[in-house]
N, C-alpha and C positions, 0 to 999 in steps of 0.2 A: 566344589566351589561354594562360601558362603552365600548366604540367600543375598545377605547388604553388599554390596559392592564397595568398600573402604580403601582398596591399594591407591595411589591416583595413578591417574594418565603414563605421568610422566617418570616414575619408577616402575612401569614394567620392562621388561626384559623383550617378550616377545607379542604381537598383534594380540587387543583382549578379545578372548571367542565371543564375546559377547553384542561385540559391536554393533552387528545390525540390527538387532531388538533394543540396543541402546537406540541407535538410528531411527526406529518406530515412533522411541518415547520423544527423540527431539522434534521429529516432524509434527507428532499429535500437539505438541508445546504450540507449535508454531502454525500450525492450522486452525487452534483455539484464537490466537490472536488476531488473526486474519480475517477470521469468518467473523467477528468482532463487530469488525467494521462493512465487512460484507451485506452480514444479515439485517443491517439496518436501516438497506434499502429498500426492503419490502415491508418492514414494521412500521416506515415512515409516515405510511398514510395515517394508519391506525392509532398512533401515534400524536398525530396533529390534529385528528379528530376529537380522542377522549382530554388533551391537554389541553386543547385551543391552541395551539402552537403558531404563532406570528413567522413568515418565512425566516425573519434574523433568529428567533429560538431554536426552529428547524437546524439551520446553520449551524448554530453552535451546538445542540444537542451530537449532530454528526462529528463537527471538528473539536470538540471539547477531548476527543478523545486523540485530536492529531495533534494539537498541537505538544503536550508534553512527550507524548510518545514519537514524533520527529523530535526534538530539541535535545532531550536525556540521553537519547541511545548510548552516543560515543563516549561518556562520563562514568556512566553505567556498567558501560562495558566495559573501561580501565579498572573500575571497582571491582569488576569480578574477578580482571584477571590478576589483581593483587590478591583479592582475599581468597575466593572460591568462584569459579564457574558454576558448579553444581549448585554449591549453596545461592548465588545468585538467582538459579534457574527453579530453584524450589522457592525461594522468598517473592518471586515474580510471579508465578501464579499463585500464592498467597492471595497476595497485595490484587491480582488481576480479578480473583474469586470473590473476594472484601467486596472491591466494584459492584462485579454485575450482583451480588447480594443485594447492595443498596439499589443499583438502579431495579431491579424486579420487584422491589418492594414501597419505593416512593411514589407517590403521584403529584408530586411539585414542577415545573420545569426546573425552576435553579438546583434543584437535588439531583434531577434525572442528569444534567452536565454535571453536576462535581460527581456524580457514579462514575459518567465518561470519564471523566479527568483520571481521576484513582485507576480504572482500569488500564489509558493508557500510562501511567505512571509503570505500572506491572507490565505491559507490554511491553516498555522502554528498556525494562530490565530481562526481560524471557526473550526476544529476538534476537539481541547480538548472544548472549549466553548461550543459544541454541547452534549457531555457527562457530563459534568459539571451541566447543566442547566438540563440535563435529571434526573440525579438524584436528585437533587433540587427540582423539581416540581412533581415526583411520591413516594410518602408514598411508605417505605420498601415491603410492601406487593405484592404492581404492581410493583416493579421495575425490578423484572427479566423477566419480560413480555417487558417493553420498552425495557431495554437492546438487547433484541433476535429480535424485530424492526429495531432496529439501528444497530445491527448486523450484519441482511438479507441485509441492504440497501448496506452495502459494497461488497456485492456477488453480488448484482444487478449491482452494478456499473461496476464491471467487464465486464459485458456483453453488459450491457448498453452504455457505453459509445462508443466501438466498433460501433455498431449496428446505433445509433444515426451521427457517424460518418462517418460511411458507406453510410448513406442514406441522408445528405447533400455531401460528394463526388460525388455522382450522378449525380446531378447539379450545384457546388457551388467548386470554388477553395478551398483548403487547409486551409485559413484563417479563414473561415466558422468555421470551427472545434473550434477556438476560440471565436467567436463573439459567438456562441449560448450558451455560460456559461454566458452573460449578461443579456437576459432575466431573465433567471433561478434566476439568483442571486439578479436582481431587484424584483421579486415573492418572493424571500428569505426574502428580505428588508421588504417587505410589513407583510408578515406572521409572522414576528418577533416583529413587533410594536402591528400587530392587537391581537396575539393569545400567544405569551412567553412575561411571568410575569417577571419586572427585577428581578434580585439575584448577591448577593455578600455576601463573608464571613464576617461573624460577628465573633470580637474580635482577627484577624489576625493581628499580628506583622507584626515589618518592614521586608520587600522585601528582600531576601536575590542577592544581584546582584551581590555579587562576587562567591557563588557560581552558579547562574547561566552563567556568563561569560564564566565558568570554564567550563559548560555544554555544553555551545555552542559551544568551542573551541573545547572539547575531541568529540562534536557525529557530529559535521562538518569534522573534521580532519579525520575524521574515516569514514565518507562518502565519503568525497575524495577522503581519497587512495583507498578506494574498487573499486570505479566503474575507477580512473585512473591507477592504476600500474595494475591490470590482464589484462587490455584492450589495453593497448599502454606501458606496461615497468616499471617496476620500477628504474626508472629513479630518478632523486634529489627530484625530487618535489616531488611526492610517497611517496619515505621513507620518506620526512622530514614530511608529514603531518602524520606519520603512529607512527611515533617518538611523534609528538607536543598530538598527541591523548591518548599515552601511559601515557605520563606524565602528560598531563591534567586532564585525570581519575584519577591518584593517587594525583594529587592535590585537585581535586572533592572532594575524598572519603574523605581525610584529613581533608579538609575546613570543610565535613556537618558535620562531629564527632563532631568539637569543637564547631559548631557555634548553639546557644542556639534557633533558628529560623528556619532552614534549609532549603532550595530548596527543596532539596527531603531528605528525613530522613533515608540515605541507611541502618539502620538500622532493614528495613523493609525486606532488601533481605533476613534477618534470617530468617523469616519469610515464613513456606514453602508453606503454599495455594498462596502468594505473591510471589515468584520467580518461583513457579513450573507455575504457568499461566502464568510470563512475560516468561520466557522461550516457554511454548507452544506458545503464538503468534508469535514470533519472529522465531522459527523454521519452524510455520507452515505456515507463509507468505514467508518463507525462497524458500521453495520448492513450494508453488504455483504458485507465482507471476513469480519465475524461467521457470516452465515447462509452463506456459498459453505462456509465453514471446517467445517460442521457439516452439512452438505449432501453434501459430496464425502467425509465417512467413512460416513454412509449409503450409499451408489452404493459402497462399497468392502467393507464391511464385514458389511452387510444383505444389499442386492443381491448381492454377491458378485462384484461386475467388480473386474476388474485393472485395474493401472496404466492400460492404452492406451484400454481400453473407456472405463473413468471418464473421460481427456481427451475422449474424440470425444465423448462427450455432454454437457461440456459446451461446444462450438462452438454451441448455439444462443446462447447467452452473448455471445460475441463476434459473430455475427450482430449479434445484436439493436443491441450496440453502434454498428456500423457506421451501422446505420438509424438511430438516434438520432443519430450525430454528423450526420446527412444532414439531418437535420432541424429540429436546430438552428439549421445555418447558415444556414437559411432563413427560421427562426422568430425567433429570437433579435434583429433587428435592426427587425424589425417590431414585436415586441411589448414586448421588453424583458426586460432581464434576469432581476427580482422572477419574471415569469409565470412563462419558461421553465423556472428554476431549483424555484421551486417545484412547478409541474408533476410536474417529471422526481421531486424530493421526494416527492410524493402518490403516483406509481405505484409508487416504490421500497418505499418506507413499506406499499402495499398489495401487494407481490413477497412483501416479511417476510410479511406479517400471512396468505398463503395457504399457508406455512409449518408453521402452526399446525393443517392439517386430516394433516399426517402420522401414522400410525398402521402399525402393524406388518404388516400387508397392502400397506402404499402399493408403489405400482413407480416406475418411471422417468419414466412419464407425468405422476403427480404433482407430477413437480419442474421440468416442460417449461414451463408457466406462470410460476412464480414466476422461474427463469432467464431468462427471455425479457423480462420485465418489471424486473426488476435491470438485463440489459446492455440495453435501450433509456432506463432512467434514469440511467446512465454517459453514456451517449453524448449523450442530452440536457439532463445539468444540467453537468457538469464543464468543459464548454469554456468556456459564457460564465461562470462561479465563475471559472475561470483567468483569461483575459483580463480581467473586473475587478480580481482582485487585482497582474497585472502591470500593469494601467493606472493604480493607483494609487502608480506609485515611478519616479522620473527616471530617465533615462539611465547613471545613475552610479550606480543600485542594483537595477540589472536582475538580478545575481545575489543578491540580499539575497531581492527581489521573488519569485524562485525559489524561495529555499529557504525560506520564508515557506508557500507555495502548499504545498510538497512536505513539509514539516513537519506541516503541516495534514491531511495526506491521510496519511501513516507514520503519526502519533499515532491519527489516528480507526481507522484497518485495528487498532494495535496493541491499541487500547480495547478494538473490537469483538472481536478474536478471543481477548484476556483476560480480558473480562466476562462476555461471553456463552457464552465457553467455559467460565470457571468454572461459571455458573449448568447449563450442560448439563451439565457432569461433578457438580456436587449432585443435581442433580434424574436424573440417573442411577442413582447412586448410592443416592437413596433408595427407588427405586422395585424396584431390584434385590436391596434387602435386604427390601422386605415383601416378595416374590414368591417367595425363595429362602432367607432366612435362615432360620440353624439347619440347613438340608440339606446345607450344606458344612463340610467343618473349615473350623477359622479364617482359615488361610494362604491354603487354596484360594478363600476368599470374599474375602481382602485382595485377592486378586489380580484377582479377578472383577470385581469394583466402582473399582479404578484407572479401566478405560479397558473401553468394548466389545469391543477387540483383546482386551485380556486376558481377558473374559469368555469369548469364543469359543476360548482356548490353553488354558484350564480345560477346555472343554468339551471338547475333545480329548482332554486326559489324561483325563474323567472313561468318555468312548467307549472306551481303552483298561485302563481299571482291570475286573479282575475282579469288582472290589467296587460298580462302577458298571455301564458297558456304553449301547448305543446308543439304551436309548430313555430313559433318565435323560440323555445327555447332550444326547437331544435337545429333553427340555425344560426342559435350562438355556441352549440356546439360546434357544429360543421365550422364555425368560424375558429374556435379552438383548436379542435384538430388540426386544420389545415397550417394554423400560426406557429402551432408544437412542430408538425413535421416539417414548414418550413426553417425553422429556428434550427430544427436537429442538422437536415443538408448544409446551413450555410456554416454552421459550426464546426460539420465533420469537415468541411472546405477547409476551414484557419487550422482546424485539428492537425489536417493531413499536411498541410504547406509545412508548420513548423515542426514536425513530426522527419518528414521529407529533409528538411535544414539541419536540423539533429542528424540525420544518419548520414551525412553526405560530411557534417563534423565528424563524427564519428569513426568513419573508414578513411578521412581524414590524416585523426590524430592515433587511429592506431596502427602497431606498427605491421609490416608484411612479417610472416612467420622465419621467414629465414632472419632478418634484423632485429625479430625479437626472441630467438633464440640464440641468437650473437650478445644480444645485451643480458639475457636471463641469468646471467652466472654473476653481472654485478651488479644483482639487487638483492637487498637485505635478506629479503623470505627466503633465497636461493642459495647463500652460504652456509655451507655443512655445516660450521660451528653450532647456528642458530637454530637451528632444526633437525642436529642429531638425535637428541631425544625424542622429538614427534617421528619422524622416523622408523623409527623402533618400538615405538608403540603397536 
């Protein structure tokens, strides 16, 4: 066999032996992405320290990177599957490498978001091309096995990226945190040329770009206002983009009905194995990524761990993961997908809802539960939710079918950690001003009630004021703490209700295995025509 890999996909004859070391290099692709956004919940401090970082730059420095990288996906992804998959999937960590190049190396805020920006621009393109190319290369038989691979790899990243984060902080300023996603992504490079077979759709129309335009417009706009109006107001900008997003979706929907090609063929939402999974992703990222987000400034902030300490604990996270993808793939084809799905739904749903016993005494043991029941709900709803939703799209829209899934999973994570972070920073907030107002000037209380961080940089200056001193600062700690730990309960409360209303949709709208094995023969991914060639790969 030559060293390059050049037959594609979809001209061979028989399964490529290569496939699960191809498998490695799509996960490592997609675990680069991930840990992305992971690792830079523990540079955060460090971060707002050496930049001055005002909470709205914080914000954006984090979502700078969500919001192109939710909006692109689906666009991106038809891109690829016109020109090249592969080529797509090497151009993307380019473009991702470009990024954290800049952001490791500037020390501006507005430079450090456009790095984010550009890296998720690269991510937009490396996520669906990683699922794309996955299915492309493993014959229907193994593919719910790669699927629950690539699955596991985004639970790992959760932890991973922390942990990995942690432990260049150690030794290494904050920019670090960026430059180590070039390696990664140069290994990416290599493992793509040597071990993934190119692929592109065969007999795919033209590109439909005005309803992609349309996409970008409505799921940017709508990332916008999520993470700007609960965080800083609904202010002009807010509404207008929250307005430009309403109306771009129903320009969306309008545009794919008539147009004989489609971006996406929402006709597919009838479809209930097909919206009852994008619905679970989206719910179920909704509340994880929410409570991990508010969980991991606890263990930083409260607890008082560092960067590295904070990743190592959470590796039972990515555990648990593990054991849930294990389990799926065992479960899943026995019982069906509605069970498993919902299942994993119910535990996750009850991870949040033990959330809510945090209080200002809690430790680390407290949070051993709820983590452990999160990453075994990763690992057991997200692979058969994937695998539904690529099973529901041809050959010829494998990357569409991608960025569809991964759209679904960015928007819910962006939901949850702009919702539920808003609701934490109110309910912080309010609880910190009965506890303490009136005992600070004004400035110093503005600053207290921003963020916990800020509360405890007060508390310092108030340790060093003559006019305060250490046991005044030390119970405007005690009054931090307690505002944090009660802000986290009342939020893992709203977390779990709507969490709980999602999965109760959920098993809902999807179908029982036997009706949706009655209906699986007439949908499009399930006609031989469309998939004789994947098939036989």
């Amino acid at each position: 066999m030559p060293l390059f890999v050049n037959t594609p996909a979809e001209k061979m004859t028989e399964p490529y032996p290569r496939r699960w070391w191809a498998l490695l290099v799509l996960c490592l692709s997609l675990l680069i992405v991930v840990m992305a956004n992971t690792s830079l919940i523990v540079a955060a401090p460090d971060m707002t320290r050496d930049l001055g970082l005002s909470s709205s730059d914080l914000q954006w420095v984090i979502d700078g990177y969500t919001v192109p990288y939710a909006a692109l996906m689906l666009v991106l992804g038809s891109i690829g599957d016109k020109y090249s998959r592969r080529g797509a999937l090497i151009l993307g960590l380019l473009i991702f490498a470009g990024g954290s190049v800049m952001g490791g190396l500037v020390d501006e805020t507005g430079l450090v978001i456009v790095s984010r920006a550009i890296m998720g621009v690269g991510a937009a393109v490396v996520m669906p091309a990683t699922l794309s190319l996955l299915v492309a290369i493993f014959p229907r038989a193994e593919r719910a096995k790669a699927i629950t691979a690539w699955s596991a790899t985004s639970g790992l990243a959760i932890a991973a990226g922390p942990l990995a984060a942690g432990w260049l902080l150690e030794s290494h300023a904050w920019g670090s945190t960026f430059l180590m996603n070039v390696p990664l992504a140069a290994l990416g490079v290599v493992g793509v040329l040597l071990l993934v077979p190119p692929s592109k759709a065969e007999k795919m129309g033209r590109i439909d770009y005005v309803g992609g335009l349309l996409s970008i417009v409505s799921v940017g706009s709508l990332v916008y206002a999520t993470i700007e109006g609960p965080h800083f107001g609904w202010g002009v900008g807010p509404i207008t983009a929250a307005v430009v997003a309403g109306v771009g979706l129903l320009a969306f929907v309008a545009w794919e009905l008539r147009h004989p090609h489609p971006m996406l063929d929402v006709r597919k939402f009838a479809e209930r194995p097909f919206s009852g999974s994008m619905l679970a992703v989206l719910f179920f990222f909704f509340g994880t990524f929410g409570s991990i987000y508010y969980s991991t400034q606890f263990l930083q902030f409260v607890l008082d761990y560092n960067a590295l300490e904070t990743g190592v604990r959470l590796l039972p996270l990515a555990g648990a993961v593990f054991v849930g993808a294990a389990v799926t793939g065992r479960l899943a084809p026995k019982l069906g997908v509605k069970l498993v799905v919902g299942t994993g739904m119910v535990i996750g749903t009850a991870g949040v809802f033990l959330l809510t016993r945090i209080e200002s005494g809690s430790t680390y043991t407290d949070f051993v539960a709820p983590l452990l029941m999160l990453g075994f709900a990763i690992g057991l709803s997200l692979a058969p939710a994937t695998d539904t939703i690529m099973g529901s799209f041809p050959e010829s829209e494998l990357g569409v079918g991608g960025g569809a899934n991964d759209t679904a999973l960015e928007l819910g994570a962006s939901l949850g950690i702009a919702i539920l972070g808003s609701l934490l920073a109110t309910s912080y907030k309010d609880r910190l001003t009965g506890l303490v107002g009136g005992h600070l000037p004004a400035e110093a209380m503005d600053t207290a009630k921003d963020s916990v961080g800020g509360g405890l940089a007060v508390a310092e200056q108030v340790a060093k004021n003559p006019d305060g001193g250490p046991q005044q600062a030390q119970t405007l700690i005690d009054a931090v703490h307690e505002s944090f730990a009660h802000a986290i309960a009342h939020t893992s409360l709203i977390g779990a209700v709507i969490m709980a209303a999602g999965t109760l949709i959920v098993i809902a709208v999807l179908p029982g295995r036997g009706r949706s094995a009655k209906q699986g023969p007439q949908e499009p991914a399930e006609a031989p025509e469309e998939n004789a060639t994947v098939d036989a790969v």
